[in-house]
C-alpha positions in Angstrom: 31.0 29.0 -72.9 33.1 27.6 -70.0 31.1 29.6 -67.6 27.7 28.2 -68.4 25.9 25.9 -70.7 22.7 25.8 -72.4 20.5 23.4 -73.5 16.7 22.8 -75.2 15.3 20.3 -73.5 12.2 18.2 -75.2 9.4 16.9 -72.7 7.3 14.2 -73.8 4.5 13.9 -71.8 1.4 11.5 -72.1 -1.0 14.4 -70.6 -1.3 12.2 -67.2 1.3 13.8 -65.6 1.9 17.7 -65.2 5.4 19.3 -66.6 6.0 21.7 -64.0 9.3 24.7 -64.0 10.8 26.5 -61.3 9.2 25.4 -59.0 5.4 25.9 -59.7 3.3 23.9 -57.2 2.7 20.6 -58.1 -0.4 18.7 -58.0 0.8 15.6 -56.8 0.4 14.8 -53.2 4.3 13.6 -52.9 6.7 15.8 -51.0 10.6 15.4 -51.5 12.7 16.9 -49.3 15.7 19.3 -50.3 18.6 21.0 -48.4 18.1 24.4 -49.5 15.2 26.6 -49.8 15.1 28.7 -53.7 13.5 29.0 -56.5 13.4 25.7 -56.8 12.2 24.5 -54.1 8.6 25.0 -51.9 7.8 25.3 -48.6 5.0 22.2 -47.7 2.3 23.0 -44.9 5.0 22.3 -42.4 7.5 24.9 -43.8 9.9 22.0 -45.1 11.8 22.7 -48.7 10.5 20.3 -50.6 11.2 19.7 -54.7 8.4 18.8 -56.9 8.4 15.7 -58.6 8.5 15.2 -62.3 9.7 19.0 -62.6 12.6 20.9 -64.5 13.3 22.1 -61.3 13.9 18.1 -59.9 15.8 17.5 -63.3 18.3 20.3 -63.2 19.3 19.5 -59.7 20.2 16.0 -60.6 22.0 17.2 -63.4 23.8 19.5 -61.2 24.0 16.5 -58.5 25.6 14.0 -60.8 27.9 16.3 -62.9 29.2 18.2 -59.8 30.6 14.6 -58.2 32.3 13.9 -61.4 33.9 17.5 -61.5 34.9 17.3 -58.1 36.3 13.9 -58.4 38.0 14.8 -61.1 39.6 17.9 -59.4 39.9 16.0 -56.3 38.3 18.4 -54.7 35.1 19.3 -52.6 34.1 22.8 -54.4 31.1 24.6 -55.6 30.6 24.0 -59.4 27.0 25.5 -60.2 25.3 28.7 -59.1 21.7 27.9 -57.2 19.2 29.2 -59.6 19.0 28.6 -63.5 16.7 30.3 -65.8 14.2 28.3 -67.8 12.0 29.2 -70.5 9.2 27.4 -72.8 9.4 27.2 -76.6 6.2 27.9 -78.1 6.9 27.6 -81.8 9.2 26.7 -84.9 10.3 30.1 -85.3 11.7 30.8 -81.4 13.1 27.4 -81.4 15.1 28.2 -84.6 16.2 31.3 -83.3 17.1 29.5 -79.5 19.3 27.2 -81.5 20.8 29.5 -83.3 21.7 31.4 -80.3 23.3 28.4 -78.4 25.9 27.1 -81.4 27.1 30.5 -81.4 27.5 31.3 -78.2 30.5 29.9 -77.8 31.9 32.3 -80.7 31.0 35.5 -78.0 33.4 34.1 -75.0 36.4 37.0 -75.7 33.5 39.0 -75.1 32.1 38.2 -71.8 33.1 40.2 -68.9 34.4 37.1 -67.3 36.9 36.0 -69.7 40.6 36.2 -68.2 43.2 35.5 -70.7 
């Protein structure tokens, strides 16, 4: 849908490293500072926002980052393009994979439908 996107992300991880989402606290000592405190961000022991590294949280802001200065360069323009939070979720198996797939190639098919469709 113009409105949104979706996407199933694959993580391949050697087990050295944790895969972390929406912010769950991290187990590395590292702290990178962020401009906004939200879901997906953490306060450190000093209060400061802070992003943790390696995380679907870290990765979804620099997709928003990067695809926001293209938009707005685009548009010529210095506007908002995402919302702050996203939602994220963990495939455990075949079957909810299938039926996550499924639901994202036809999502486009349900735009007329959503209640923020304008003609």
């Amino acid at each position: 849908m113009p409105n949104h996107i979706h996407a199933i992300l694959q993580i391949k991880n050697d087990g050295n490293d944790p895969v972390e989402t929406h912010g769950s606290a991290s187990t590395s000592n590292q702290q990178h500072p962020v401009k906004k405190h939200g879901r997906a961000s953490l306060p450190n022991d000093n209060g400061v926002a802070y992003r943790p590294p390696k995380s679907i949280s870290s990765f979804v802001a620099g997709f928003k980052s990067a695809t926001t200065t293209k938009i707005n360069q685009y548009r010529q323009s210095k506007m908002p393009v995402w919302q702050t939070r996203f939602h994220d979720r963990i495939i455990r198996d075949f079957e909810e994979y299938h039926r996550i797939q499924n639901y994202i190639i036809d999502n486009p098919r349900n735009w007329k439908k959503d209640k923020l469709y304008i003609r």
